[in-house]
BALOBA-1460 file (C-alpha; in Angstrom, 3 decimals):
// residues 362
<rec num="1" residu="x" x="3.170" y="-39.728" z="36.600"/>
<rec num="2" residu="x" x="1.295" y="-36.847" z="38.708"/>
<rec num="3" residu="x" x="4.667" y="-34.851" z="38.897"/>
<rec num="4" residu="x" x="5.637" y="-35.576" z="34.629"/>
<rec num="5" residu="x" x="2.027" y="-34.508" z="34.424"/>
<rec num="6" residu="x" x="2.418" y="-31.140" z="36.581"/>
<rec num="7" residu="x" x="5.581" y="-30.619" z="34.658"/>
<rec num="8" residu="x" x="4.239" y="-30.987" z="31.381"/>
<rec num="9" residu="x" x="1.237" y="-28.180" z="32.072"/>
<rec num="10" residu="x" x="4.241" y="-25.887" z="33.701"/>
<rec num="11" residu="x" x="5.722" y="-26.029" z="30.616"/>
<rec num="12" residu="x" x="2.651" y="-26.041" z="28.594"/>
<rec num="13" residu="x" x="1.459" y="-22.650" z="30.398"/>
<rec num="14" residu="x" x="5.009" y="-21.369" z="30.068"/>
<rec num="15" residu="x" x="4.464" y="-21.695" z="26.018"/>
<rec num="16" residu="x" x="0.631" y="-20.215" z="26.230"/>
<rec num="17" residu="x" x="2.388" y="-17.200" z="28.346"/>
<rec num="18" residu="x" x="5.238" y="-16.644" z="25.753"/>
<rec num="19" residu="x" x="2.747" y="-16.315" z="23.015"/>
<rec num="20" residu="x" x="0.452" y="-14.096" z="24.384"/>
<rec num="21" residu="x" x="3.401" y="-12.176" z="25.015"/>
<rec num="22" residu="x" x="4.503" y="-11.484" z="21.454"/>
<rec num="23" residu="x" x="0.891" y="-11.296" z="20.474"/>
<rec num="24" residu="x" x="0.927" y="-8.179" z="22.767"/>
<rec num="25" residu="x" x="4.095" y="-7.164" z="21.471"/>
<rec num="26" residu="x" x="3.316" y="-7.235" z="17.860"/>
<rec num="27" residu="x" x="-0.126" y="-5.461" z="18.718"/>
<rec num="28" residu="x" x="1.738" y="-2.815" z="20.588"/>
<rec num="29" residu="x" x="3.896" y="-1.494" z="17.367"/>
<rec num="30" residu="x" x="2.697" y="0.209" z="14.410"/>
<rec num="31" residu="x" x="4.654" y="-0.609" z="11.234"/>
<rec num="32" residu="x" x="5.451" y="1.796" z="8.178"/>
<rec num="33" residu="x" x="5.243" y="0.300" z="5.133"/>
<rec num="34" residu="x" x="5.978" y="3.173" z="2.877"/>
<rec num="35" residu="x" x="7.839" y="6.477" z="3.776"/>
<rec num="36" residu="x" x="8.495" y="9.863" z="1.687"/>
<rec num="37" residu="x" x="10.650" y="12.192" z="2.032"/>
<rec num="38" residu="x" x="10.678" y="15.511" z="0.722"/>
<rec num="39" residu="x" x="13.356" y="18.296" z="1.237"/>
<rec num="40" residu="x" x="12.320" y="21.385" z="4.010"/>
<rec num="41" residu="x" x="13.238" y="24.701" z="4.127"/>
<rec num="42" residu="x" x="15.281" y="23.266" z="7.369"/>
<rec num="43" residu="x" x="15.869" y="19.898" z="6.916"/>
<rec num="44" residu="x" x="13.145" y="16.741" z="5.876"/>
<rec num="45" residu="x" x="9.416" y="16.306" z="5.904"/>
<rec num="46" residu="x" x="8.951" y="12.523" z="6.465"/>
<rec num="47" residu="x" x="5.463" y="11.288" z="5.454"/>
<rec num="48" residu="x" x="4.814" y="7.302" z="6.693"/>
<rec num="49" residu="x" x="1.445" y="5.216" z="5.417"/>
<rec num="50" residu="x" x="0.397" y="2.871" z="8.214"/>
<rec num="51" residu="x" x="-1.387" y="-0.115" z="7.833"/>
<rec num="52" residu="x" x="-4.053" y="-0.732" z="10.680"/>
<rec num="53" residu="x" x="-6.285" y="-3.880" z="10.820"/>
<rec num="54" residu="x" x="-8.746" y="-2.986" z="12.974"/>
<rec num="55" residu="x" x="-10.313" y="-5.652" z="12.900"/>
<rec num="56" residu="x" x="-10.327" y="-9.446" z="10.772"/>
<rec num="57" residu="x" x="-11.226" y="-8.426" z="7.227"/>
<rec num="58" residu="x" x="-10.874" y="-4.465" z="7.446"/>
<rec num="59" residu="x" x="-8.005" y="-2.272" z="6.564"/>
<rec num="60" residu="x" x="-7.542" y="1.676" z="7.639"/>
<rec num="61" residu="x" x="-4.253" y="3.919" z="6.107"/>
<rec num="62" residu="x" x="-2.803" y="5.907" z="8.739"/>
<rec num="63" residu="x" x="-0.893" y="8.954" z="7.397"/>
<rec num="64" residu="x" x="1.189" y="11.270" z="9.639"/>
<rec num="65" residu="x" x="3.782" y="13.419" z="8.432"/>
<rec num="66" residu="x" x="6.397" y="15.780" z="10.273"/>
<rec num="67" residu="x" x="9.447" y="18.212" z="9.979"/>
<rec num="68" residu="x" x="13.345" y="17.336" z="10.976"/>
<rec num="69" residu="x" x="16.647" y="18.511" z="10.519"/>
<rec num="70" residu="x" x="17.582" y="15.263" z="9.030"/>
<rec num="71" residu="x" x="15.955" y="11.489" z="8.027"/>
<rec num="72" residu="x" x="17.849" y="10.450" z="11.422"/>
<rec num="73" residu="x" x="15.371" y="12.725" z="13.419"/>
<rec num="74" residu="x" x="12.503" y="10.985" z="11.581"/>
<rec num="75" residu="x" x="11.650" y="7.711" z="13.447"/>
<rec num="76" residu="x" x="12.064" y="9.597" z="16.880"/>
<rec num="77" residu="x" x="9.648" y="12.774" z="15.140"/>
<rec num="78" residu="x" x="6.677" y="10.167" z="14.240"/>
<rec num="79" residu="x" x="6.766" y="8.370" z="17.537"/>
<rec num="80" residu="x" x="5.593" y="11.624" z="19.051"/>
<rec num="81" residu="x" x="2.608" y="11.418" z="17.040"/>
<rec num="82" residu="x" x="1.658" y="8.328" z="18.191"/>
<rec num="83" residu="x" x="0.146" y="6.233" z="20.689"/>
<rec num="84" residu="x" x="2.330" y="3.099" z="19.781"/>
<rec num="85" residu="x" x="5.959" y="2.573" z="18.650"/>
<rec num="86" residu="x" x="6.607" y="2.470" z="15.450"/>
<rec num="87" residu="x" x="9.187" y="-0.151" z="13.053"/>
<rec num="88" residu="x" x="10.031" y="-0.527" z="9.670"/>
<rec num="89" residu="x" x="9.852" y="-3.753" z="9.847"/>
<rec num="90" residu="x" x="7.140" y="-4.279" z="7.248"/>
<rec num="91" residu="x" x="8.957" y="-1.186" z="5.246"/>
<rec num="92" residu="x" x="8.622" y="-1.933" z="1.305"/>
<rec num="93" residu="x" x="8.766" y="1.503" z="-0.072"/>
<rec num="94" residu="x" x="10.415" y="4.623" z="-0.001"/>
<rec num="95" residu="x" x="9.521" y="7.566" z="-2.092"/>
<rec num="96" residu="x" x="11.623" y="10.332" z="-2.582"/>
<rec num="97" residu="x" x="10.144" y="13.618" z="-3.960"/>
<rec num="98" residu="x" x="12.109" y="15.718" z="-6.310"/>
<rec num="99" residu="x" x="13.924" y="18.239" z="-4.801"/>
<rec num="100" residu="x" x="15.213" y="15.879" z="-1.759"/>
<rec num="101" residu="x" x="16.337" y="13.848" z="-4.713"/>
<rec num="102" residu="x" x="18.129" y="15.981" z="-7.152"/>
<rec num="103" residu="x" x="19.709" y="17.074" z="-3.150"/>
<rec num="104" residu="x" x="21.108" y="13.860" z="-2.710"/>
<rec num="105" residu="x" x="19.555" y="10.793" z="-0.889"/>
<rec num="106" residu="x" x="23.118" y="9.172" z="0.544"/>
<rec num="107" residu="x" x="21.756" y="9.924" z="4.051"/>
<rec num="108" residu="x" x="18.538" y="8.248" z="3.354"/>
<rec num="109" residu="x" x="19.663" y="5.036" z="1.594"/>
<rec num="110" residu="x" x="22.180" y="4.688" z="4.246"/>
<rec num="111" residu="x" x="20.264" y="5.373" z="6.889"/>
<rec num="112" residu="x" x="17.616" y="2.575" z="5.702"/>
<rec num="113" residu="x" x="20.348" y="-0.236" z="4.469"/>
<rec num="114" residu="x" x="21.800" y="0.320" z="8.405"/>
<rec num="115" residu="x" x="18.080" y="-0.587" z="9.553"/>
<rec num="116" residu="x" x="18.287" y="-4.735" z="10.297"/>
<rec num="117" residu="x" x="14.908" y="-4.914" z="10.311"/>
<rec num="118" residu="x" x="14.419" y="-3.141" z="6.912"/>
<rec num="119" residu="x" x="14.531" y="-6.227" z="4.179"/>
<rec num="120" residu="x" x="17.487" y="-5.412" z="1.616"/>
<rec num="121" residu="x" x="14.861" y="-6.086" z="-1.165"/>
<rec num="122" residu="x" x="12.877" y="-3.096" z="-0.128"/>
<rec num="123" residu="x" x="12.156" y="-0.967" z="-3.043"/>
<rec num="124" residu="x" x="13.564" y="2.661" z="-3.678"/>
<rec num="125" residu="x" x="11.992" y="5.594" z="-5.818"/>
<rec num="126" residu="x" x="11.725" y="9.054" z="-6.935"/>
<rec num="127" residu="x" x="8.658" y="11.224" z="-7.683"/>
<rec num="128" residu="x" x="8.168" y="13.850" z="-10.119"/>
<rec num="129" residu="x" x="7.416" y="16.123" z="-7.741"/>
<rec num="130" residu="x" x="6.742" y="15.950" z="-3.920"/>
<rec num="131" residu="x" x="6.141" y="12.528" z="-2.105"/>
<rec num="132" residu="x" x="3.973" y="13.476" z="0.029"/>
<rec num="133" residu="x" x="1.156" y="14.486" z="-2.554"/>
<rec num="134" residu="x" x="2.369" y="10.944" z="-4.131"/>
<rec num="135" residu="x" x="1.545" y="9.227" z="-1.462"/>
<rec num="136" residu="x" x="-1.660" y="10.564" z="-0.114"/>
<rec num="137" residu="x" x="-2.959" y="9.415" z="-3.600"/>
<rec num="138" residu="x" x="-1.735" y="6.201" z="-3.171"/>
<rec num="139" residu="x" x="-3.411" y="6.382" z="-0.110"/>
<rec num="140" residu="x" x="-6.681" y="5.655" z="-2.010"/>
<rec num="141" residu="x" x="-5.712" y="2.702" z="-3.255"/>
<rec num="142" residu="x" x="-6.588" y="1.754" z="0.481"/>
<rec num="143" residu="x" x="-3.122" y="-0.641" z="0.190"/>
<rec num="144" residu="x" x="-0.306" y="-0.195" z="2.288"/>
<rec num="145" residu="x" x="2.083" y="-1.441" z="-0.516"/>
<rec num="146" residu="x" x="0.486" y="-0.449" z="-4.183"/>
<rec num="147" residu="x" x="3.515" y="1.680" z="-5.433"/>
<rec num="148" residu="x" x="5.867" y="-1.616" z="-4.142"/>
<rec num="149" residu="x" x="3.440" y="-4.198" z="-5.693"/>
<rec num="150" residu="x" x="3.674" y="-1.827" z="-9.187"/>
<rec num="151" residu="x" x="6.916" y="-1.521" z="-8.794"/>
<rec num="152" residu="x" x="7.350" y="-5.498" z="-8.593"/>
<rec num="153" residu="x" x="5.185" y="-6.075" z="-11.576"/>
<rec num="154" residu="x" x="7.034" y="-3.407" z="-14.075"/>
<rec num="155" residu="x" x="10.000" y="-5.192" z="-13.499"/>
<rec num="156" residu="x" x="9.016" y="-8.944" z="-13.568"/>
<rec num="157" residu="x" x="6.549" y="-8.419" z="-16.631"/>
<rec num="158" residu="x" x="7.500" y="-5.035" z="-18.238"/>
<rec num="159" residu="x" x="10.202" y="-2.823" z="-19.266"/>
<rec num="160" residu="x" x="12.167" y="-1.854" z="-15.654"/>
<rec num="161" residu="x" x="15.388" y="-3.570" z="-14.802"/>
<rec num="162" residu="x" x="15.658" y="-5.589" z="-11.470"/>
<rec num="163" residu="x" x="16.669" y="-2.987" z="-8.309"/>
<rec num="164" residu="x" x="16.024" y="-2.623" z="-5.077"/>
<rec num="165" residu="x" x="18.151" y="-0.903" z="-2.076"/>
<rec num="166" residu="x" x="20.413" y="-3.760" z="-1.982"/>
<rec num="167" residu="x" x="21.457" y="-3.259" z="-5.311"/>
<rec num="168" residu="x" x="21.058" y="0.573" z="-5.229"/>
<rec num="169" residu="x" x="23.739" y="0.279" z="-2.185"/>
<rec num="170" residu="x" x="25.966" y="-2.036" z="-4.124"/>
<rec num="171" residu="x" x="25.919" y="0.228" z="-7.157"/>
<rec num="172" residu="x" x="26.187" y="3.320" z="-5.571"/>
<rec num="173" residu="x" x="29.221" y="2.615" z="-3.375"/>
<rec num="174" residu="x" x="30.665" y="0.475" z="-6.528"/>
<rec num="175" residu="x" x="33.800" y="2.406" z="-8.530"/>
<rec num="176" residu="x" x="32.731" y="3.140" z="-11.953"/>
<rec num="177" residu="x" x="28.493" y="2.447" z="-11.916"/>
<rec num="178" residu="x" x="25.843" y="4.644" z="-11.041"/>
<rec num="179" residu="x" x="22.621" y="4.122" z="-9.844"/>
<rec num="180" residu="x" x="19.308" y="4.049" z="-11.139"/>
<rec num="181" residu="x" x="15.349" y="4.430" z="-9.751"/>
<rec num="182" residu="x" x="12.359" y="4.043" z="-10.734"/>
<rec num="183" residu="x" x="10.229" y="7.414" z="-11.585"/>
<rec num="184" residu="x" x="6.977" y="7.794" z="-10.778"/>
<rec num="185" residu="x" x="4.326" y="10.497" z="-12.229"/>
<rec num="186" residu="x" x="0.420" y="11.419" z="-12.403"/>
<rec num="187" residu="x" x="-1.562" y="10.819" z="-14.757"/>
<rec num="188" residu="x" x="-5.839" y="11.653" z="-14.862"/>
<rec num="189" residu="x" x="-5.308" y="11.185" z="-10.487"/>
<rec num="190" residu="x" x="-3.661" y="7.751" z="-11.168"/>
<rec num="191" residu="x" x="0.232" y="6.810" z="-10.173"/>
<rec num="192" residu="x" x="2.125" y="5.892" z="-13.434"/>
<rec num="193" residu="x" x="5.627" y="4.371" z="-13.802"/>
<rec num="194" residu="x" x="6.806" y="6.991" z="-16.590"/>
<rec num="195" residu="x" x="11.012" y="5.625" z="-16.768"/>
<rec num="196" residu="x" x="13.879" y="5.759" z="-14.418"/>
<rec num="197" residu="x" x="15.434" y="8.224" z="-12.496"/>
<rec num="198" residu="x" x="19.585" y="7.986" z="-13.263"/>
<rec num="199" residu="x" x="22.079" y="9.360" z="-10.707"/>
<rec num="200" residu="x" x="24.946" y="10.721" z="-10.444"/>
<rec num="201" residu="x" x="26.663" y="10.347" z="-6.937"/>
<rec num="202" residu="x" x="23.504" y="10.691" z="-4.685"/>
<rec num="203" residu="x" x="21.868" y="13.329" z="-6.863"/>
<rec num="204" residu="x" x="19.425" y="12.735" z="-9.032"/>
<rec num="205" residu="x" x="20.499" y="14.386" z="-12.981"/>
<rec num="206" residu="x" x="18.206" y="12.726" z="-15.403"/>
<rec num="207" residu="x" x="15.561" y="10.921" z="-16.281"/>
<rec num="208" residu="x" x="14.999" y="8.573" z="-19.366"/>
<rec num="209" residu="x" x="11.199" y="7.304" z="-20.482"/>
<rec num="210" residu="x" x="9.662" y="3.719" z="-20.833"/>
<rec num="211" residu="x" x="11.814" y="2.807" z="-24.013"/>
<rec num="212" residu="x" x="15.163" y="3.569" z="-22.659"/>
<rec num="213" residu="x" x="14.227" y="1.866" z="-19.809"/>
<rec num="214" residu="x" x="13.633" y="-1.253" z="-21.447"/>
<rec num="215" residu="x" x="16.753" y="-0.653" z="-23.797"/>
<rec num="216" residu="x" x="18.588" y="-0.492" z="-20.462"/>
<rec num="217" residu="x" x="16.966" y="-3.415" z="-19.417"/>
<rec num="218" residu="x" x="18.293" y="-5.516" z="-22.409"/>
<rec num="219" residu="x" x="21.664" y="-4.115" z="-21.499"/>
<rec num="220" residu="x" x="21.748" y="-4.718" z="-18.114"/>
<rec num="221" residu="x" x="20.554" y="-8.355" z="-17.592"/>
<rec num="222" residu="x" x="19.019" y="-11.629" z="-18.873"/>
<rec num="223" residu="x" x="15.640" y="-10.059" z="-20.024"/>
<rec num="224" residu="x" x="12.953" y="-12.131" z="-20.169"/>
<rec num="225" residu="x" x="9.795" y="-9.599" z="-20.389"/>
<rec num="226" residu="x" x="9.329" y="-5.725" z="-21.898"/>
<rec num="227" residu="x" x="8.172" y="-4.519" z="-24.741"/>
<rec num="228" residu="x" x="8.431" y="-1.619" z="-27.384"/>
<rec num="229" residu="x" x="6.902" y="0.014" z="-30.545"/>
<rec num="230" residu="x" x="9.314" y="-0.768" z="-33.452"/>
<rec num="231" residu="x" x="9.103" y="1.276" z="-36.672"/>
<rec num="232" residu="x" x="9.064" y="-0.178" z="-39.575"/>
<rec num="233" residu="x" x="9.230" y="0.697" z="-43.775"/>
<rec num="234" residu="x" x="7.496" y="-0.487" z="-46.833"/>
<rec num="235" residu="x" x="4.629" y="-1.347" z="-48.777"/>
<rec num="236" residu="x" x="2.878" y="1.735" z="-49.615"/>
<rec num="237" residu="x" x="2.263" y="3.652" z="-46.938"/>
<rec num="238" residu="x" x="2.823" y="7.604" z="-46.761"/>
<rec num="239" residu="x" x="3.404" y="7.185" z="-42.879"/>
<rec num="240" residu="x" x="5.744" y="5.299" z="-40.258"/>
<rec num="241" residu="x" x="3.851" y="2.393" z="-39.448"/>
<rec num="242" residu="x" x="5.395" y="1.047" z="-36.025"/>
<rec num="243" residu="x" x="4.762" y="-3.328" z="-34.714"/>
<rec num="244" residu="x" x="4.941" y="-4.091" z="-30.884"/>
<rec num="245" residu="x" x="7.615" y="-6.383" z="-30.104"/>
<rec num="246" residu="x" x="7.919" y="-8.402" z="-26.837"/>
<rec num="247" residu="x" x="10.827" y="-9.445" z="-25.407"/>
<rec num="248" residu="x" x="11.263" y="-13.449" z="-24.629"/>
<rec num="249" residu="x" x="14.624" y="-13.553" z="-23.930"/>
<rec num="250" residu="x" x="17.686" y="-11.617" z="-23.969"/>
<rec num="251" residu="x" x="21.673" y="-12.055" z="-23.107"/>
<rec num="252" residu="x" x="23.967" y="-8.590" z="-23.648"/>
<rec num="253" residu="x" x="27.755" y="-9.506" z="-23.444"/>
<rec num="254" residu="x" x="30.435" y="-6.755" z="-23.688"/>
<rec num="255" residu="x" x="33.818" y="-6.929" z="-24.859"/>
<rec num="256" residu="x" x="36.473" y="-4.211" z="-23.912"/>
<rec num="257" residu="x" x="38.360" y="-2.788" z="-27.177"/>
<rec num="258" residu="x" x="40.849" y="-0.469" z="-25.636"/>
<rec num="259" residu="x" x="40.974" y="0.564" z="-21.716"/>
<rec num="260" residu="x" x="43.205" y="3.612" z="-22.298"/>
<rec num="261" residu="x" x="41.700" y="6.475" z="-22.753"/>
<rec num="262" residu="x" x="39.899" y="6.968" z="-25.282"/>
<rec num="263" residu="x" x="38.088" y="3.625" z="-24.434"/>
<rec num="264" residu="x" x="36.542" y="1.810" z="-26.676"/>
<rec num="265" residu="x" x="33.777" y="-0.559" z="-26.070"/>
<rec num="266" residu="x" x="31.600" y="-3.834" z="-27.709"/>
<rec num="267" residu="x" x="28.603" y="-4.670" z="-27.069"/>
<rec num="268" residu="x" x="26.573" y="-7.288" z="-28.390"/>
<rec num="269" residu="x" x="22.519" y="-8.413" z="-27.661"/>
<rec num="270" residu="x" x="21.500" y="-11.235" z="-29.074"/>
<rec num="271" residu="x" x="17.399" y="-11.106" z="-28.308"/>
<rec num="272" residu="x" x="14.888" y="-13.209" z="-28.557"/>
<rec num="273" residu="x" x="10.965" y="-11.660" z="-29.909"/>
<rec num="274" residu="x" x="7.342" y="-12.273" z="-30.196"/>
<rec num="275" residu="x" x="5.867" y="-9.413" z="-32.642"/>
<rec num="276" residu="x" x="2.047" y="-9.122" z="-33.007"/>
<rec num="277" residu="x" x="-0.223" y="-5.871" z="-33.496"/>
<rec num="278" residu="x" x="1.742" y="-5.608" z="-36.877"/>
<rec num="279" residu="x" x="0.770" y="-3.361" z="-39.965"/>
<rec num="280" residu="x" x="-1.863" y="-4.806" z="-42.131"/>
<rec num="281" residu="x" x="0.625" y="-5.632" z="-45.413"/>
<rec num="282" residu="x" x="2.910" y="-7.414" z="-43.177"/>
<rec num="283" residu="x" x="2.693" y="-11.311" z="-43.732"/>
<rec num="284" residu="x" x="3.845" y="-12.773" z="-41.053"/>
<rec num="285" residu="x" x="4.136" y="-16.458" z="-42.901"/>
<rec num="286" residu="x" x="6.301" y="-15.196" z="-45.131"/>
<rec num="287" residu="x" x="10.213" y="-15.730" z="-44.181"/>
<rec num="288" residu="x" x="11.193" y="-12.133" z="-45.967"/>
<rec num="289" residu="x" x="9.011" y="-10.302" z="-44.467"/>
<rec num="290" residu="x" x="9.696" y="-11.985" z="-40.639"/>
<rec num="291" residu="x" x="13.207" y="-10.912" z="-41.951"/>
<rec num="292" residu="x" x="12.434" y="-7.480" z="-42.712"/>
<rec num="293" residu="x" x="10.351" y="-7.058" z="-39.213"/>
<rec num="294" residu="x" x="14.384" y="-8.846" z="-37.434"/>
<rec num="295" residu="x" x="16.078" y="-6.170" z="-39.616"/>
<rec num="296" residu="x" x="13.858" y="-3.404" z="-38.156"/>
<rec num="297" residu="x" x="14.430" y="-4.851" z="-34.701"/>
<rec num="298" residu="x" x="17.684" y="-5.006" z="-34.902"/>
<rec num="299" residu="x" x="18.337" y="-1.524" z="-36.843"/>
<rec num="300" residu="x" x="16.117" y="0.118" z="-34.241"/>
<rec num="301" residu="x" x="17.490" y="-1.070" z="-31.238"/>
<rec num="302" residu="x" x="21.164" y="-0.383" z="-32.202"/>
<rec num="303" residu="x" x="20.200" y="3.367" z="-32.516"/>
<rec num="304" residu="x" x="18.035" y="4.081" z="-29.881"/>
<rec num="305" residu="x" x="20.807" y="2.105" z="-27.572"/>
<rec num="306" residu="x" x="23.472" y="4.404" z="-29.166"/>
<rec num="307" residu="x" x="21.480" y="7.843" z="-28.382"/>
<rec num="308" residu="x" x="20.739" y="6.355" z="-24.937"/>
<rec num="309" residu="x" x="24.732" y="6.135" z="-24.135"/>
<rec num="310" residu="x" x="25.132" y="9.607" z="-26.107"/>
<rec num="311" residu="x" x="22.592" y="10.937" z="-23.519"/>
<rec num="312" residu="x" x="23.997" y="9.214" z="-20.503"/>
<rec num="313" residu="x" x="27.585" y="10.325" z="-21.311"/>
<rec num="314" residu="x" x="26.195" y="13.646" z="-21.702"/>
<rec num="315" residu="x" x="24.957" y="13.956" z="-18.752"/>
<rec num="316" residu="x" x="28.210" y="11.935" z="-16.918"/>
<rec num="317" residu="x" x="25.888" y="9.184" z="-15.392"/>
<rec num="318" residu="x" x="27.056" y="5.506" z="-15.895"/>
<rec num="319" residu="x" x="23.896" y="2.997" z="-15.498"/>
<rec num="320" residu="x" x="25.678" y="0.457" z="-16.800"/>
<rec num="321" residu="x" x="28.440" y="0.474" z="-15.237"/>
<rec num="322" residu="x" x="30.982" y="1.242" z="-18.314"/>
<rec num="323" residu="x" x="33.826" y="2.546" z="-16.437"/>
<rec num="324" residu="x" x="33.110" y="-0.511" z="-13.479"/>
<rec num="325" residu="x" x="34.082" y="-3.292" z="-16.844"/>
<rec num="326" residu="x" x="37.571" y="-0.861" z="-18.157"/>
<rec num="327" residu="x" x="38.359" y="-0.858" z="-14.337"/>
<rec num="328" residu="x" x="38.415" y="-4.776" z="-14.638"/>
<rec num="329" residu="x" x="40.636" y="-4.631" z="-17.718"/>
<rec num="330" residu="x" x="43.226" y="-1.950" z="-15.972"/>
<rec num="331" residu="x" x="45.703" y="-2.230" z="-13.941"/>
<rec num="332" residu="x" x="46.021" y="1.443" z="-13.568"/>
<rec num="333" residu="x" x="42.351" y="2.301" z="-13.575"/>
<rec num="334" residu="x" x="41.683" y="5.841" z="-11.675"/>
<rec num="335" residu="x" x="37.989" y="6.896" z="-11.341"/>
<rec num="336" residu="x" x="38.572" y="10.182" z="-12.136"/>
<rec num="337" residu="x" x="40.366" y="10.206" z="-15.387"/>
<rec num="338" residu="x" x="37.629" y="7.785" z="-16.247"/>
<rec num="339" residu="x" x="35.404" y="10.636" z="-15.292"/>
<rec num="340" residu="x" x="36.926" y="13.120" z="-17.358"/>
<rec num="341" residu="x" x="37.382" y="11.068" z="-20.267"/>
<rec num="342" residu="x" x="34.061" y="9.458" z="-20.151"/>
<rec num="343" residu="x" x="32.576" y="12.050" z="-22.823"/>
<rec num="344" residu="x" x="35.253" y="10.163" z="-25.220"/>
<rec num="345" residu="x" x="34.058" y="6.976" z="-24.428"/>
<rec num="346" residu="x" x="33.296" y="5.052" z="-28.066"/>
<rec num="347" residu="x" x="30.805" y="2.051" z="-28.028"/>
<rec num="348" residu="x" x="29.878" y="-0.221" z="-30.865"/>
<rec num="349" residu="x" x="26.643" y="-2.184" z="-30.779"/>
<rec num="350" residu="x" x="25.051" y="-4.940" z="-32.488"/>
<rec num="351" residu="x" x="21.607" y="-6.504" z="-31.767"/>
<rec num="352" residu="x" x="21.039" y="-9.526" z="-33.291"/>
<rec num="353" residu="x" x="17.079" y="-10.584" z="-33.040"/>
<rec num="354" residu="x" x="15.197" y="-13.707" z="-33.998"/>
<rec num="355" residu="x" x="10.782" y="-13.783" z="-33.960"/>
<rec num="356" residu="x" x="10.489" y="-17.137" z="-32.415"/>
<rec num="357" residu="x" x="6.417" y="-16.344" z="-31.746"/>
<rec num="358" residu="x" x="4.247" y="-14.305" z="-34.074"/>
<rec num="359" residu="x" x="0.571" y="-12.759" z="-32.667"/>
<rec num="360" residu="x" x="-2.352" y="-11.933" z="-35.217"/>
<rec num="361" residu="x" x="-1.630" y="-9.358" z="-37.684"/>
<rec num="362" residu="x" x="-2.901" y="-5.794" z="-36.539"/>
């Protein structure tokens, strides 16, 4: 019994030892949880927010920044500033400003999705103008992952589409898709979500606002959140009267016409709304005029989705992934007489919507 018993508080210390060891470990290394990057007259400035709990309860930002030739020199550039190692580990958010992204950000993204420790569902986004003023607002906030956590909530409850660097990597490497990011601005010294950044390659081309981002949304996946302003005629008003419509539910489904060139695509959403903050007149007991506000809907959406395709095939950027669905079709599918016949590209669109929830009349 003595010797079980000496063995047991061996093993016991052993354990106690062990933990105290990581415990030192983990308070040894100083983990980013946001990054910038901004393009240099020479290379990258890298700008990292660090959280540091000083102590139970209390949270200080750390921000350092430096200068490299490339994002591979960064990690090695911030450890010189400081007195711990640093991981990204607890990485959820990298910025990119502007310039570095209309550059190209192929480096970057593959430098990060190489990382092990950074999580795949880390989030990705561009600036409109450099990070590192971005961030050292954000800084404010006095929480290491604000522009994540807004990020997170704009696509769960309003009008972005799911992404992350996973899916950024999948879609960027994928034949016949482009990518997409999130856009950030200013507004009155706050950080807004204004749209999403669309690329072409690894450079960033254009960027599309808050409605095209939800249109995109409703074209990309199973939408159950978003909302827009819908305009909508009659009674007698002199003026476009608009109604906001929610989202509930959404399913696109796309049918390929002809995958020669020129290609011809269908594409059907059948969507699901709540409508409230509607114009006075509107009645929203009455079936004709719930079918008028469906009509509007439906008319609206089929337009604005139609200019939003004119403006992405103008600008040769493929969000959603057009020339990815005629490769499926093809047996002789080559990406770059896609390219040069995307301009040609015809689409038809139907939206069929049904109110299944009516608010109180504006």
């Amino acid at each position: 019994m003595e010797l079980r018993s000496r063995t047991l508080l061996i093993v016991a210390l052993c354990m106690l030892l062990a933990a105290c060891g990581d415990t030192n470990v983990v308070n040894s290394i100083k983990f980013v949880q946001t990054i910038g990057y901004d393009a240099a007259k020479n290379g990258v400035t890298s700008s990292a927010v660090i959280a540091n709990y000083e102590e139970q309860g209390k949270l200080k930002l750390e921000f350092y920044v430096t200068e490299s030739k490339s994002v591979y020199d960064t990690m090695p550039k911030l450890n010189m500033k400081l007195d711990f190692p640093i991981e990204y580990g607890q990485l959820r958010m990298a910025l990119f400003g502007d310039s570095f992204a209309r550059r190209g950000i192929a480096t970057a993204i593959e430098s990060l999705i190489r990382d092990p420790k950074i999580s795949a569902r880390a989030h990705i986004g561009v600036a409109d103008r450099d990070a590192l003023e971005m961030l050292n607002i954000a800084e404010n906030k006095r929480d290491p992952y604000f522009l994540s956590d807004l990020l997170e909530q704009n696509m769960k409850f309003g009008n972005l589409p799911r992404m992350n660097l996973h899916s950024t990597f999948f879609n960027y490497y994928g034949s016949g898709r482009d990518f997409f990011l999130p856009h950030f601005t200013i507004e009155r010294d706050e950080i807004k979500l204004d749209g999403l950044a669309l690329f072409k390659g690894d450079k960033y081309k254009v960027k599309i606002g808050v409605t095209d981002s939800f249109l995109l949304k409703l074209l990309l996946e199973d939408s159950l959140n978003g909302s827009i302003m819908v305009p909508v005629a009659g009674g007698n008003q002199t003026r476009q009267e608009y109604f906001l419509m929610n989202s509930i539910k959404s399913k696109p489904t796309y049918k390929v016409i002809r995958a020669g060139y020129p290609a011809s695509i269908a594409i059907h959403v059948n969507l699901k709304a709540q409508v409230k903050d509607v114009p006075q007149w509107i009645d929203l007991t009455s079936e004709d005029e719930l079918a008028l506000l469906e009509k509007s809907i439906e008319d609206y959406c089929v337009k604005e989705i139609q200019n939003l395709i004119s403006l992405c095939k103008s600008n040769e950027v493929d969000p959603l992934g057009l020339g990815d669905l005629i490769r499926s079709r093809s047996k002789n599918w080559d990406s770059r007489q896609f390219d040069k016949h995307y301009k040609e590209l015809t689409t038809t669109v139907v939206v069929k919507a049904r109110i299944i929830r009516t608010g109180a009349s504006g």
